[in-house]
N, C-alpha and C positions, 0 to 999 in steps of 0.2 A: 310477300309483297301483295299489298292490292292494288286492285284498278289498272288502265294502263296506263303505260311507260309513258315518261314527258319526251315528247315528239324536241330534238335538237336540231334538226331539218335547219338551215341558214339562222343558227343558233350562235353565239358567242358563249365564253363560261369562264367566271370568274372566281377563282376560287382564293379566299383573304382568310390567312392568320394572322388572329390578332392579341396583343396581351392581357386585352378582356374586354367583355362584351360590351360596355360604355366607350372603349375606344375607339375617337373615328376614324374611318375608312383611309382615309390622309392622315393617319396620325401617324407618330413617334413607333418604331416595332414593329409596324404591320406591313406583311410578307403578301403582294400581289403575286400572283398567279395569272396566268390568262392561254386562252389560245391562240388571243393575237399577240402575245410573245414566246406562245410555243411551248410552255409547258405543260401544256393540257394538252390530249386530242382526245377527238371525240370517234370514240372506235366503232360505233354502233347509233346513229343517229335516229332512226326511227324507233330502235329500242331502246333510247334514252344513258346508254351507255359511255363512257369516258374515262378516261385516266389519266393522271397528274404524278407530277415530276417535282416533290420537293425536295430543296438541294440540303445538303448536311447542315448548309450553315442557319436555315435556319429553326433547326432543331437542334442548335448546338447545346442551347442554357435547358437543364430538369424544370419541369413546373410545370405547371397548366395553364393552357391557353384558350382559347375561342375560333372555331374556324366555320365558314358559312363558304356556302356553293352558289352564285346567279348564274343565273342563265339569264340574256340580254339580248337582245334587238330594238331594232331603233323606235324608241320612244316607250321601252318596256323593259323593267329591271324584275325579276321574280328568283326569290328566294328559294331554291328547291332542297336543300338538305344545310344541316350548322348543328351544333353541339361540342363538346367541351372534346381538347387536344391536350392529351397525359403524356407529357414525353419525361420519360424517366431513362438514367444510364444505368445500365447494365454491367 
């Protein structure tokens, strides 16, 4: 990892699975996340740290998805990590 750690300090984080990368944020599929519902927390805020709580169901369907991380405050949405979600059954 380079550089440092994105400071989460009175940070929100929103983490969206989506059915694909053209679908919107409100659309049809797309599994929110947040900390202001609790599935997120942020374990480590000056070290940019956090963890997330996805529930079974919405990894139930195999296939590949789109998932993106914000980090949010008021009047600032910034994208810190997103790339491609392989859920395959075992």
């Amino acid at each position: 990892m380079d550089g440092d750690p994105y400071d989460l300090t009175d940070a929100n984080l929103e983490l969206l699975i989506k059915p694909a990368a053209d679908t919107p944020d409100d659309g049809p599929g797309v599994v929110v996340l947040s900390t202001g519902t609790g599935e997120i927390t942020i374990t480590d805020a000056a070290g940019g740290a956090a963890t997330a709580e996805v529930s079974r169901t919405a990894l139930a369907d195999p296939g590949t998805r789109v998932w993106r991380v914000d980090v949010v405050r008021p009047g600032s949405r910034r994208t810190a990590m997103y790339g491609p979600l392989h859920v395959v059954n075992l």
